[in-house]
C-alpha positions as CSV (number, residue, x, y, z in Angstrom):
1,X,39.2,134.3,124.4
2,X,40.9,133.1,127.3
3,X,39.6,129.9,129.1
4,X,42.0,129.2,131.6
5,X,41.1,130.1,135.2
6,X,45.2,130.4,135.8
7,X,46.9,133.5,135.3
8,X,50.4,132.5,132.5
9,X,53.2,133.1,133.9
10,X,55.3,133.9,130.6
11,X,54.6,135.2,127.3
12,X,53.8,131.5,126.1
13,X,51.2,130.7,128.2
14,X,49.5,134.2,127.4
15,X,49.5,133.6,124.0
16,X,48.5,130.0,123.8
17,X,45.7,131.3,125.1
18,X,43.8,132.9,122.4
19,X,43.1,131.1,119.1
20,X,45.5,130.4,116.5
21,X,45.0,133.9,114.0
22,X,45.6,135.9,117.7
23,X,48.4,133.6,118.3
24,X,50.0,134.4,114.9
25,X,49.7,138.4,115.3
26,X,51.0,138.0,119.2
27,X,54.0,136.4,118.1
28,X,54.4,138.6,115.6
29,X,54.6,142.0,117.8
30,X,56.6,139.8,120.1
31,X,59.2,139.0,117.5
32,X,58.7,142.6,116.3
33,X,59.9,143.6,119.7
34,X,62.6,141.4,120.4
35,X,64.0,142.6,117.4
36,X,64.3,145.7,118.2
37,X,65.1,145.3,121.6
38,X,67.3,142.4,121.8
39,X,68.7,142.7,125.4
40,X,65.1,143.4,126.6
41,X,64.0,140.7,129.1
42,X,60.3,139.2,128.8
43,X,57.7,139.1,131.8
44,X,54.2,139.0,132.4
45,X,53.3,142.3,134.3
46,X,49.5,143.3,134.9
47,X,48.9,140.0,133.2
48,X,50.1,141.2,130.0
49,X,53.1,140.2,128.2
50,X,56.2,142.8,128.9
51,X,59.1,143.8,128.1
52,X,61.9,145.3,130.6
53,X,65.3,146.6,130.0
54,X,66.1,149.0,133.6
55,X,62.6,149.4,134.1
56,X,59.0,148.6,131.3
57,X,59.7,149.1,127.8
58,X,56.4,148.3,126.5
59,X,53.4,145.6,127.2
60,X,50.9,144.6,124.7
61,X,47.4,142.4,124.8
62,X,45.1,140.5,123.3
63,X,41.4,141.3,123.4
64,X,38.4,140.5,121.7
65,X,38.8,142.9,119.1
66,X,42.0,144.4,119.2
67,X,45.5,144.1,120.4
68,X,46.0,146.7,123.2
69,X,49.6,148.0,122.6
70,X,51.2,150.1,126.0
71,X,54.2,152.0,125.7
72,X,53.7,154.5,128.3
73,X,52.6,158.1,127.7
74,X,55.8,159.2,126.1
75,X,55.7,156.3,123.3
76,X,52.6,157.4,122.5
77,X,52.8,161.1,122.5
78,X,56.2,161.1,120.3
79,X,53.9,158.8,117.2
80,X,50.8,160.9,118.0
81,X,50.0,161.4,114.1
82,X,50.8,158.2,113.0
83,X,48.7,156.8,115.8
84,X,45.4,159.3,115.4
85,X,44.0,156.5,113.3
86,X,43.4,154.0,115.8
87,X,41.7,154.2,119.3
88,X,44.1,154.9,122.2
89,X,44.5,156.5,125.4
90,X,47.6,158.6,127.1
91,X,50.0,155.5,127.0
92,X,47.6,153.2,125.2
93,X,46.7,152.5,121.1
94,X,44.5,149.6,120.1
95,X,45.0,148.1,117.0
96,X,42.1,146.5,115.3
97,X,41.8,142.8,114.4
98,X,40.2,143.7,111.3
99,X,42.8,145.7,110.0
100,X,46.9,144.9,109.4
101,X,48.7,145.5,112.3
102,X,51.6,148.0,111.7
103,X,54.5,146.4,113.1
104,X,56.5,148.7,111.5
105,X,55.5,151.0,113.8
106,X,55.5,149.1,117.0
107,X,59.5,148.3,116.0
108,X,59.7,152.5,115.4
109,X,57.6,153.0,118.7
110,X,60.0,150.4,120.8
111,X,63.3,151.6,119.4
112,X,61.9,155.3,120.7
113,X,60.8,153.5,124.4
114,X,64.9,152.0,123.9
115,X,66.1,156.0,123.5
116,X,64.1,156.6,126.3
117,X,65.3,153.7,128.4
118,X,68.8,154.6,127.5
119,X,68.4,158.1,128.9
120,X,67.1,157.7,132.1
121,X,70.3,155.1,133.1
122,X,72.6,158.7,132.1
């Protein structure tokens, strides 16, 4: 999907990347995310779009079939049921392009990472 041979260097340039129905659903999860996590400041870590508060809230991707969707181990072991019907991996879910995203849940997931976040600055 991607054609440039320059890695972005923010969360625009990853997402102008891909082709305009990807575009739509990464701006989505993005707004998704900034909602919920307002003070949250955007990067590009791993070459995927990020978001940081005292240290990685979550980062998500685009792929040919699926968005990839990281919020670490605990994000994803705290939602385990609602995420058994999609692919993942111990801090990893992949959401299908053929199906609706749940942003939803990503918003549930991030305010949980937030929680987390909050914790580990007691």
């Amino acid at each position: 999907m991607k054609t440039s041979p320059t890695p972005p260097t923010n969360i625009d340039e990853y997402i102008a990347g891909f082709p305009g129905k990807v575009q739509e659903i990464l701006q989505k999860i993005r707004m998704t995310i900034r909602q919920a996590a307002p003070n949250a400041k955007e990067a590009i870590k791993y070459q995927m779009p990020t978001f940081t508060l005292r240290g990685n809230l979550v980062h998500f991707a685009a792929f040919k079939n699926h968005i990839g969707f990281y919020p670490t181990p605990s994000g994803i072991d705290s939602f385990k049921e609602e995420l058994s019907a999609y692919k993942g991996a111990k801090g990893s879910v992949q959401f299908p392009l053929d199906r609706p995203i749940p942003y939803d849940l990503i918003r549930r997931i991030v305010e949980f990472r937030l929680e987390k976040d909050a914790q580990r600055k007691r």
